[in-house]
Each structure stands twice: as C-alpha cells, then as structure tokens.
N, C-alpha and C positions, 0 to 999 in steps of 0.2 A: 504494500500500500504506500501511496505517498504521501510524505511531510506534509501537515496540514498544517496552517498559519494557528496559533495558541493564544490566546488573549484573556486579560481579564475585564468581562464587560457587566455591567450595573446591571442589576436585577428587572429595573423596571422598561430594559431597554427590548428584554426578552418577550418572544411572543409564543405562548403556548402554543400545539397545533391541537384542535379540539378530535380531529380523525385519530392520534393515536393510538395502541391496543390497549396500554392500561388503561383502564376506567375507576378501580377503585381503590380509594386512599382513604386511610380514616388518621385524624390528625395527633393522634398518641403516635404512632408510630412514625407519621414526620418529626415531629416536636425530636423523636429518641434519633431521628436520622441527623437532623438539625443539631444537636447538642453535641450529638458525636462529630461532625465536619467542626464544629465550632473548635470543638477541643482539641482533635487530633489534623484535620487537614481534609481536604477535597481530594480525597483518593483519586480518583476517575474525570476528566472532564467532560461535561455535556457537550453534546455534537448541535452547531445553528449553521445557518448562511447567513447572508446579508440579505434583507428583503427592506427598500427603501432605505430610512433611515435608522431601521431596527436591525434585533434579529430574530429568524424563525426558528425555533427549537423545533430538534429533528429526534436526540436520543437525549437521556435527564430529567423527565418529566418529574420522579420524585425527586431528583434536586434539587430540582426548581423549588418546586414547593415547601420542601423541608426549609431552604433558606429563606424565602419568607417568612414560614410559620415560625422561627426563631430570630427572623432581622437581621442575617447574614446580608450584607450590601453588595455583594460582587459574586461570579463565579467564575472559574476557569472552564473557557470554552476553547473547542478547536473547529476552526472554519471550515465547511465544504460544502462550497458551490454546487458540486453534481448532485446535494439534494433537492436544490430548485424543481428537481424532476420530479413531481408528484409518488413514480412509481419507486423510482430510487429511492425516497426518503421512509418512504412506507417501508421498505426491505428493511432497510436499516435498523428502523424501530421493533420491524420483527424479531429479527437477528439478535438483537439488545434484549426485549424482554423476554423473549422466550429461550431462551440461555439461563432465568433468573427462577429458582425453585418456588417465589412469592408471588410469582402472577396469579391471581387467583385463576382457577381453571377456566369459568365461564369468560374470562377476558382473553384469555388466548384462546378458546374456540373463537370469538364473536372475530380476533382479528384475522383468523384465516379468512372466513367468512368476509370479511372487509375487504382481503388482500385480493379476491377474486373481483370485488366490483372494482380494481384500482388494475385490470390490466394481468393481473398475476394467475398462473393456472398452475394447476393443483401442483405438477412436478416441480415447478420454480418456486412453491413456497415449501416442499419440503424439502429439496436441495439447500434452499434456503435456514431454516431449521434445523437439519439434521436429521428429517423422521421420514418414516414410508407415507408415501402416497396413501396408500388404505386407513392410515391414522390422522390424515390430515384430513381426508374424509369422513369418517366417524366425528373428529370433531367440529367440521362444520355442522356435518345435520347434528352435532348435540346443542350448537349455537340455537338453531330453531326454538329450543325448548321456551315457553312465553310465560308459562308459571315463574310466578315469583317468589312463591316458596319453594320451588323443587330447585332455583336458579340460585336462589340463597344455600342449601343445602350441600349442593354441589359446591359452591365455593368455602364454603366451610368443610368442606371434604367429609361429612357426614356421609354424602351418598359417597364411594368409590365409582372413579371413574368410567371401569367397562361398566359399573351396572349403571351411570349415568348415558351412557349409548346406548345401552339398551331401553333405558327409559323413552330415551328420542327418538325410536321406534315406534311408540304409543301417539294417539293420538290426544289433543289440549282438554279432551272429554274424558278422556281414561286416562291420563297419567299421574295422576293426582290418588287414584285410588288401585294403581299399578306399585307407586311406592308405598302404600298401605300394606299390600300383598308382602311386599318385597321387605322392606322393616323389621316383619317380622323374626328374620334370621338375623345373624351378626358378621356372617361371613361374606365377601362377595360371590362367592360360589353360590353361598344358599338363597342368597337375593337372585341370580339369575336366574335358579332354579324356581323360584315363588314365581316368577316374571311369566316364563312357559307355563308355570300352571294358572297363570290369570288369562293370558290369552288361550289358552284350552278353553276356560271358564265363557271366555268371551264369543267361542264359537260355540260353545254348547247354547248359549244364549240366543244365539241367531234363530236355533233352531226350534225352543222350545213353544207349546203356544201354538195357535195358527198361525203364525207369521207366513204371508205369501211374499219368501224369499227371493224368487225367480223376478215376481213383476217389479217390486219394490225395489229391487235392488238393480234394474237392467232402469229404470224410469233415473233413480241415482248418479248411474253412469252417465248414461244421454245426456241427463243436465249437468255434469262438469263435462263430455265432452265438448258439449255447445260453450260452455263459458270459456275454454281452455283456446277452443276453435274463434272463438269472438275474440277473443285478448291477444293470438297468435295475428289474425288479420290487421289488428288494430296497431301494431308493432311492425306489420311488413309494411304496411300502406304508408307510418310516419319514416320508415327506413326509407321506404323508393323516395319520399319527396322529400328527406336530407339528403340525400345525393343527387337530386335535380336541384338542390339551391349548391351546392357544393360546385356542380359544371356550370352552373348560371352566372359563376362568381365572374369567374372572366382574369381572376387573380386577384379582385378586390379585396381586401384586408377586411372591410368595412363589413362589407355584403357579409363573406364570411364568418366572420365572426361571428354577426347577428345568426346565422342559422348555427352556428355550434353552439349557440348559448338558445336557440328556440328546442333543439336535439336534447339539450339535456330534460328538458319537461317529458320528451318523449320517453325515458327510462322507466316513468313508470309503468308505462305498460307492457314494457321487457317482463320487469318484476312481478307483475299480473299475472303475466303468460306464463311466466316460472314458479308461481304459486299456485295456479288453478294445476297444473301439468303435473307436479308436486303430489296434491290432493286426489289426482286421479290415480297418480300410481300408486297413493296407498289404499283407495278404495280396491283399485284392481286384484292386487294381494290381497287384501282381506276377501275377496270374491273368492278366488281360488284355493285361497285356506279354508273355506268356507265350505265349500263343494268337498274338499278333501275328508273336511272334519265329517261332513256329513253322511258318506261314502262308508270311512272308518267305525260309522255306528259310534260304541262308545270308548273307541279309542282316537277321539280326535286330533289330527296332526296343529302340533305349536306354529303360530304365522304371525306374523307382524300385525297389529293391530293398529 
C-alpha cells in the first residue's frame, strides 16, 4: 500500500458518513474508549479524504465519537483520496469492521447487505472479508430479519448465529414464535432441531381442517406473480427510458446529470421487484414442502417456512 499523507485534524472538521456498517454505539463504552486514547494514545488513525473544506470519515467511526464523548480536540488521521469512490470507501469500512470481534452481528449482516446496493457482489465482498460466498449469503438474508426483538437478540448473541439463519428462513408471521420453539433448548444444535420441528408443525397445519389447499394457495401464487410481474415491468420501462435520456444527452453534463439523479427515484422499484420475487420464492417452497408433507402422511418433510 502507499504512504498516505498523516495529519492531525480538529474534531469538528470531520464528517461522519451516515452509510457506514457500524450502527451501534452505546456511550459507556465510548466514554471507556475515550479515556483510554486520553491516557495512553490514539493507537490507530482514522482513514478521511478531503471533501471541500472538511473531511469525510471513511474508517474510525468509534473514534470519532469516543473523542467527542470525552473532549478529545484532535485526531490522527491518514489521507486517501481513492475513497472519494463511493464503492472504495465502502470496502474499506468493511474490511475495518469486520476484522473487529465487537461488530454487533446484525451490523455486519445489514453491511453486506449495503455492500450489494453500492456496486459490490457477493465474491468481492467476501474476498473482501475473508469469508465464503455461502456465508456472506446467509448473512444477508439474516439482515432481512424486521423483528426487533429477534434483531436485538441476535446482537446480544443470545440467539447463536447459525440458528439466527435459520430463523431468517421463517417468515415476519412465524418467526417470532419459531424462537419460542427454539429457546426452549440451550444448545445450538437443539434450537435447530426445535426449528425442523416447528416447520413440520407448520405443514401439518396446512393440512388440518378443511383447508382447500390447492385453490387457496394457487389464487396466493397468481397474486405475487402478478405483483412481482407488475414491479418487474415497472423497473424495465424506467431502465429503457434512462438510457434514452442517457443517448439524448449528446454529452451534456447538464442533461445528464438531471437523468442520473431522476434514475435514482427509479431504485425503488428494482427493490419492489426484489421483494415481491423474494416472497414468491418463499411461498413457492412452502408449496412444495407442502405437497411433500402431505404425500408423507404423518411423517412430514422439514421446509422452509
């Protein structure tokens, strides 16, 4: 790597980035970060560039803060420009906390999960990291999880992490009473074990009753297909016509611009299409867990719920 320029620049010159992967700080533990830089020294400098007449913090996020929270006036920072790069700076910050054994877990799923809307696909963020592909995926879809007690849980490491991927399996309707099931044990084995016997639970359910499984659940399909199919179109048609303002441009700076900043409103319905797309392929699964279970009489096969 090369020599990066070192400096010591004033606290309030620094500019936090609000995208980066840590999210949570609670201020006993800057206060104890803070007192310790006070007394012994700034081990580490924070990574910024220059942005105007500031700087943008790229890696030191609890630095930052820790010296605040105790009135530290300065930090040792080292310059690098090539974070200007959105995509660059984002690495950087991955690299940095996910190296660091205090990230709480649901903060580093959420930044994988970030790292793909900023350009990065799955093999560059775990090259990037150091982990497999297969783990960097589990911890995106465990990022999905919307409970705010199951998402607290997890970061207090009460749940263990495979059986937190396993939970992100479940649906925001069952998973709530998937770790009920699963609690009941102490082990992570035995919690994944409760987990298979919840979704058994959850197919014998389908079936008990008159439920008319077949119409009820094919009428289900049709309608996320159609919403999935609605949000897909609605995503090509804004692509085809940012790329007609994009040749329309003629080279203009102006022109351009204005459709790269109308293209971002169009994102949302990327993430429509990838949400409705999502929901259908975990209906689809439970379909055919479903048919299986019900096939098996009453040894129903364990499926994703």
């Amino acid at each position: 790597m090369e020599n990066l320029e070192t400096m010591m620049i004033p606290v309030d010159l620094i500019v936090p980035d609000p995208n980066q992967p840590r999210k949570t700080f609670t201020l006993p533990e800057l206060e104890e970060l803070g007192n310790s830089m006070k007394a012994e020294g700034q081990k580490t400098p924070i990574v910024v560039f220059r942005e105007d007449e500031k700087f943008k913090l790229v890696c030191g996020e609890r630095r930052l803060r820790a010296a605040i929270a105790v009135g530290i006036p300065e930090l040792r920072a080292e310059i690098d420009q090539s974070c200007e790069n959105p995509k660059s700076a984002y690495k950087a910050q991955l690299i940095e906390n996910t190296v660091r054994d205090d990230l709480p877990p649901m903060d580093q799923a959420q930044s994988y999960r970030d790292a793909l809307l900023r350009e990065m696909d799955m093999e560059e963020i775990a090259e990037a990291v150091g982990k497999s592909v297969s783990s960097i995926s589990k911890a995106i879809e465990m990022a999905g999880i919307q409970d705010p007690t199951i998402r607290r849980l997890i970061n207090e490491k009460i749940i263990p992490i495979t059986v937190a991927q396993e939970l992100a399996t479940f649906s925001d309707k069952h998973i709530r009473t998937a770790w009920d099931w699963a609690s009941k044990k102490t082990s992570a084995d035995g919690m994944k074990k409760q987990l298979d016997a919840y979704r058994q639970k959850l197919g014998q359910m389908v079936f008990n009753g008159d439920y008319d499984y077949t119409k009820k659940k094919d009428d289900l399909i049709s309608q996320e297909l159609e919403k999935a199919a609605t949000a897909f179109s609605r995503w090509e048609k804004s692509t085809k016509t940012f790329i007609g303002k994009i040749h329309s441009t003629n080279g203009n700076r102006v022109k351009l611009e204005h459709a790269i900043h109308a293209r971002t409103k169009d994102i949302a319905h990327l993430l429509q299409f990838s949400e409705e797309v999502t929901k259908l392929a975990k209906m689809l699964k439970d379909q055919v867990g479903a048919c299986d279970s019900k096939i098996n009489g009453k040894n129903p096969i364990a499926v994703n719920a």
